[in-house]
N, C-alpha and C positions, 0 to 999 in steps of 0.2 A: 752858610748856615750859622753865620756867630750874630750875638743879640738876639735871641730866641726867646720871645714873650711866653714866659710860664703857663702851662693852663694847669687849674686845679680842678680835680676830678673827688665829689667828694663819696666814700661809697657809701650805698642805701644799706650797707649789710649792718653798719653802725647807728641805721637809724629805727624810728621808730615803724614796723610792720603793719599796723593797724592804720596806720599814719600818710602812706607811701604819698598821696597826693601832696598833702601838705606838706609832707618832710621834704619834696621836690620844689614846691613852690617858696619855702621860705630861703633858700640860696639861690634861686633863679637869677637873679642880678648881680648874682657876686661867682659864680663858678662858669665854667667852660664846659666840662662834662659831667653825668652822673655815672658813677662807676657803680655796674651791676655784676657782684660777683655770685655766680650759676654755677653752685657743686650739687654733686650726684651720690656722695655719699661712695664712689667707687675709686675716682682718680685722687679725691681726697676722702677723709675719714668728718666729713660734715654736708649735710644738706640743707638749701637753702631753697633758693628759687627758681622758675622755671620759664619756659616761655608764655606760660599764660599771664605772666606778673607782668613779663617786659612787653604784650602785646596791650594790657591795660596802662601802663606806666606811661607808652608811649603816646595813647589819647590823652595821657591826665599832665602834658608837659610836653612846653617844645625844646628842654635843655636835649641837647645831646647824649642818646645812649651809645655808655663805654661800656659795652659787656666784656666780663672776664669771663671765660669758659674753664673752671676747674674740672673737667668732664672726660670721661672714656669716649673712644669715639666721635672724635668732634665731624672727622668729615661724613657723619649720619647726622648730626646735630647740627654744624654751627648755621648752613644756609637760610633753616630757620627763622636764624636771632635776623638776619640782612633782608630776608622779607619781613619779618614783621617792624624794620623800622628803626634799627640799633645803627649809629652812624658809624661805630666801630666794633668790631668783632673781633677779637684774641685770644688765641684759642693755644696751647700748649704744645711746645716742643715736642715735649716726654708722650705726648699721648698720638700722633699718627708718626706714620712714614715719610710722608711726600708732604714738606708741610709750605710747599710752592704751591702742588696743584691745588692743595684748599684756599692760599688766599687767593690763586686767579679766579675761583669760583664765586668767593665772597664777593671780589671787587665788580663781578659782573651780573652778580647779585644786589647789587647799587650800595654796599656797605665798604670801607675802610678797613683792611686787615692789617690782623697785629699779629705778632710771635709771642709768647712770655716764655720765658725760661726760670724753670724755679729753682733753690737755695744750692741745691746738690749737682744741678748740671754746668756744665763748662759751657760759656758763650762761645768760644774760639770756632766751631766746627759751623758757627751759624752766620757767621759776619758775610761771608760771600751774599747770603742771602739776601741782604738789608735790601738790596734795589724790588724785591718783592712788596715789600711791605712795607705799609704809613706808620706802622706803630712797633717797637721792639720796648716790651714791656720784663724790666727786670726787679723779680722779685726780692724785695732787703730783707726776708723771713721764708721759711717754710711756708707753702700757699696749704691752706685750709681751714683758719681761723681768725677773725681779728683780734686786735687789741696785743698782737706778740709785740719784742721787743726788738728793735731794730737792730741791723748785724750790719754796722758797717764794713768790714770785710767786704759783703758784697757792691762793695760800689765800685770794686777794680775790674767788675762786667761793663760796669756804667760806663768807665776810663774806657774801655776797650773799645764801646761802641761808638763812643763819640769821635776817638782816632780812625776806626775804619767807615764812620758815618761818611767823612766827605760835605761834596757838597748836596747829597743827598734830603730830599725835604722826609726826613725818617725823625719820629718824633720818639723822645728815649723817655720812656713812662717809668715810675718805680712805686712801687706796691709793697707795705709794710713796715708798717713802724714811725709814718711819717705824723712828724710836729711839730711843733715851732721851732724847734731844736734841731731835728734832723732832718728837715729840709734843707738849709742851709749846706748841712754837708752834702747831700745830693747832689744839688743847684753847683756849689763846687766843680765841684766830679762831671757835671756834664748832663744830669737830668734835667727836663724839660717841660715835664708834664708829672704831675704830684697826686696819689689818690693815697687821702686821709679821709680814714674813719670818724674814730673818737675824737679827734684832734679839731673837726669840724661838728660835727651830731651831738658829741658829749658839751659842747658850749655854750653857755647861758644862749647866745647870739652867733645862732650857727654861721650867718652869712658874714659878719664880722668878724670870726677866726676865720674865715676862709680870705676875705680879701687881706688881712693879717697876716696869712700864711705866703701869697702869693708877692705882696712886698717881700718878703724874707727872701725868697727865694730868688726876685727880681733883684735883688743889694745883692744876694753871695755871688750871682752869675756875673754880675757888671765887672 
């Protein structure tokens, strides 16, 4: 798994709402995925969007849906997001029990499952798992807001996963805080997959911070 072509995942939570078609079309050529993050207002303290967004998102663009599930209950929720058409689904530690049997579910729901573990939980107890899942998604902030400030602390989850990665095709996603700045230390650390907000949406020329972003991180890994 070394030489890992970055994908940057930019999320719609930072862009414009009214907008959704075009805020998707105008990075189309320059990102990997769109990162759709889906709170409930229960698992986190903000509500956002739902599956009727990412069922219309998904006629209005062929980028790749990266849904983030901030949500209670996922394994009531996530098979949803993989029928309607999200190439990945990642859905929180913190919030089921058995969080195997929901990605086999996912995967045979024709979607990509992920893990996220957010700022307060320990990776250690989840490494076994990695041969489960396409995606292990670690949060660099508290999940329920954008635009926080990045805690690099958390990137010794990052270290950890990319040691017990292997030769596993497990892609290590980080969420929070990411910029031109810290990406780099991510991309370091063993991250692989990038989803910035602001750092893309808030840009005069959104798809040129993004492919911007994706050199950066492309130099620190080399």
């Amino acid at each position: 798994m070394e030489h890992i072509e970055p994908l940057i995942a930019p999320s719609i939570l930072a862009a414009d709402f009214a907008r959704l078609a075009d805020e998707a079309a105008a990075v189309a050529d320059a990102v990997d995925w769109l990162h759709v993050d889906v709170m409930d207002n229960h698992f986190v303290p903000n509500l956002t969007i739902g599956l009727p967004v990412v069922e219309s998102l998904r006629r209005a663009t062929d980028v790749p849906l990266d849904c983030h599930l901030m949500i209670d209950d996922p394994d009531r929720w996530a098979i949803g997001y993989a029928e309607a058409g999200a190439y990945n689904v990642t859905f929180h530690a913190e919030a089921t029990d058995d969080p195997v049997a929901l990605a086999r579910r996912l995967r045979a729901a024709g979607s990509k499952a992920g893990l996220a573990i957010d700022r307060d939980t320990l990776i250690e107890p989840y490494l076994d798992l990695l041969p489960e899942f396409d995606t292990l998604l670690v949060m660099t902030i508290k999940a329920g807001f954008g635009g926080q400030q990045f805690l690099p602390e958390l990137l010794d989850k990052v270290r950890a996963v990319k040691a017990a990665r292997g030769e596993l095709s497990v892609r290590i996603e980080v969420d929070g805080g990411i910029n031109a700045d810290t990406i780099e230390q991510a991309a370091q650390a063993g991250a692989d997959a990038f989803v910035a907000g602001t750092a893309i949406y808030g840009a005069e020329d959104p798809a040129a911070a993004a492919r911007a972003l994706r050199e950066r991180a492309r130099a620190a890994a080399s």
